[in-house]
C-alpha positions in Angstrom: 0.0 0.0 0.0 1.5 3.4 -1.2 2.8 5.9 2.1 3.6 9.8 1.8 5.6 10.9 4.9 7.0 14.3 5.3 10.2 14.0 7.0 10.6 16.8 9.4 7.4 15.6 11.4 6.0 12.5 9.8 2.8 14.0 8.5 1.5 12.1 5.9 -0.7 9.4 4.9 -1.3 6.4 3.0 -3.8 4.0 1.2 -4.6 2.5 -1.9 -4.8 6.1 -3.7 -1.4 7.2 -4.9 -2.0 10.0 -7.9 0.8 12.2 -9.3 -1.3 15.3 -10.6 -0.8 18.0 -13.1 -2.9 20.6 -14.4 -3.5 20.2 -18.1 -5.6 23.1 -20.4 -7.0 23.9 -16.7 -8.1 20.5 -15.8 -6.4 18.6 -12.6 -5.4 15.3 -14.5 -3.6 12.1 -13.4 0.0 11.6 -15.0 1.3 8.9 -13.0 1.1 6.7 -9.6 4.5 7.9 -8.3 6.2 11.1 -8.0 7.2 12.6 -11.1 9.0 16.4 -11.2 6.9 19.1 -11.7 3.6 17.3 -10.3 1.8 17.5 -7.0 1.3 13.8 -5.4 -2.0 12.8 -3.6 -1.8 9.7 -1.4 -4.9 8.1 0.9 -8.1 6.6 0.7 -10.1 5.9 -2.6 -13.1 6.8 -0.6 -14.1 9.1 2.2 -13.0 8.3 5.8 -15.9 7.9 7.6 -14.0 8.7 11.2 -11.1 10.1 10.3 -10.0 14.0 9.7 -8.4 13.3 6.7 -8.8 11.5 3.1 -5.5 11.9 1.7 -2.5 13.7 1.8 -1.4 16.4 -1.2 2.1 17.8 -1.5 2.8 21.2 -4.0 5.0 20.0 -7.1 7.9 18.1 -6.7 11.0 20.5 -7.3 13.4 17.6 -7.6 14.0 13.6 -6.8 16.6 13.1 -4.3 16.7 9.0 -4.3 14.4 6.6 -6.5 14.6 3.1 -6.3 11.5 0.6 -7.9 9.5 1.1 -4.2 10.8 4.1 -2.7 11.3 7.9 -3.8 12.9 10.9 -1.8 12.1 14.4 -3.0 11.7 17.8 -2.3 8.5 20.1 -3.0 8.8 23.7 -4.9 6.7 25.5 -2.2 7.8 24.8 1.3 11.1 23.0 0.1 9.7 19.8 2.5 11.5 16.5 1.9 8.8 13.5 1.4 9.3 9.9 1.2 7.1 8.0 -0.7 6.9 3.9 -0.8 4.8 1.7 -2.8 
């Protein structure tokens, strides 16, 4: 099951969703399931939470990979410069 973890504080979450998004001719569109530079990545449930204060987790675009192996990615975000992990 796909994880998103900021590393500073842990924040995060994870699920079965794992969507790397882009906006395309102002639509938010799906480009990929892992993080890809340049796109924002969503990671949670495919469905609403019925008890829980969150759904998912959304970082701003990814600035730049750090580490990528088949399971595992390190990068940073353009906005806030956070550092994320995210496994598959």
């Amino acid at each position: 099951m796909p994880s998103l973890t900021r590393t500073r504080d842990g924040a995060g979450d994870s699920g079965a969703l794992s969507q790397a998004l882009d906006v395309k001719d102002g639509q938010l569109v799906v480009v990929g399931n892992r993080p890809i530079v340049g796109a924002a990545m969503r990671v949670g449930s495919l469905t609403a939470r019925s008890y829980s204060g969150q759904d998912y987790w959304t970082t701003t675009r990814v600035a730049e990979i750090l580490e990528e192996r088949e399971d595992y990615v390190r990068f940073k975000t353009v906005s806030s410069g956070s550092e994320y992990v995210w496994r598959d």
